[in-house]
C-alpha positions in Angstrom: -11.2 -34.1 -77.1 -13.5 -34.0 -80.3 -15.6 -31.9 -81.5 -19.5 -33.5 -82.1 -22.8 -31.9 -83.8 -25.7 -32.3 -81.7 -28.6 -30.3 -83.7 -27.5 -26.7 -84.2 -24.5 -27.2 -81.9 -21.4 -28.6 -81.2 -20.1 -30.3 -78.2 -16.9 -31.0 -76.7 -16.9 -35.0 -76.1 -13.6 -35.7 -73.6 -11.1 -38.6 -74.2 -9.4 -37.8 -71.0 -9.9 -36.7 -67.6 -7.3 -34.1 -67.2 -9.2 -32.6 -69.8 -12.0 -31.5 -67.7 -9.7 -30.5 -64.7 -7.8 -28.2 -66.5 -10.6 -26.3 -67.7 -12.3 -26.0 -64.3 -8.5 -25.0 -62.7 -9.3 -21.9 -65.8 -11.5 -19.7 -64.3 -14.2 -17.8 -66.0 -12.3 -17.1 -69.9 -12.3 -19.0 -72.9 -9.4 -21.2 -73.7 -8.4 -21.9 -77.5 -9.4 -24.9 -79.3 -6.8 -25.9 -82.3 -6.3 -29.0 -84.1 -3.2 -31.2 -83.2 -0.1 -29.3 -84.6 -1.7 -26.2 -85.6 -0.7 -22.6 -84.1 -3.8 -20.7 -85.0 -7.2 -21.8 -82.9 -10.4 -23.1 -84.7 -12.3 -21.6 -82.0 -13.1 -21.3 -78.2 -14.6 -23.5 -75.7 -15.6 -21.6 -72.3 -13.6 -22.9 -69.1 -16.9 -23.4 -67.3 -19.8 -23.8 -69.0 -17.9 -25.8 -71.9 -19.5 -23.7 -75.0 -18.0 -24.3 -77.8 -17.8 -21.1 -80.3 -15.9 -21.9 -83.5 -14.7 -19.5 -86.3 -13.3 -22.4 -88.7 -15.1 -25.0 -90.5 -14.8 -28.5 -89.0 -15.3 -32.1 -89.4 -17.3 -34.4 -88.0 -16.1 -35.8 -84.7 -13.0 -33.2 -85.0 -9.8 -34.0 -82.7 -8.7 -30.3 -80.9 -6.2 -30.3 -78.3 -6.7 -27.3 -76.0 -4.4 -24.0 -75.9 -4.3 -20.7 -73.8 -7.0 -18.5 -72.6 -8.3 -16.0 -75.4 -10.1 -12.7 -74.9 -13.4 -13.0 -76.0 -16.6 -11.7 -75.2 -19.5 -13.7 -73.2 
């Protein structure tokens, strides 16, 4: 997927469908956002709703491949 600004937020845009079915086989959490061959996540994007929270600086139209659920608060 990449990450988009739209106004004062950023969106998840998906580049494929298995994308979107993972996240909604997730559950209620927060699954880890990291650029392709990092370890460390960028930031968060929430299994159902699909917020985005970030904690790293990105680009425009940023590639992130997703990682495992993280413990963070709603």
């Amino acid at each position: 997927m990449r990450l988009v600004s739209e106004g004062q937020r950023i969106i998840a845009r998906f580049t494929v469908p298995w994308e979107i079915a993972f996240l909604a086989e997730q559950g209620n959490v927060w699954i880890g956002l990291h650029r392709p061959g990092e370890k460390d996540p960028l930031g968060a994007i929430h299994a159902q709703t699909h917020e985005v929270r970030l904690w790293q600086n990105t680009i425009e139209r940023q590639v992130v491949v997703l990682g495992a659920p993280l413990s963070l608060p709603d």
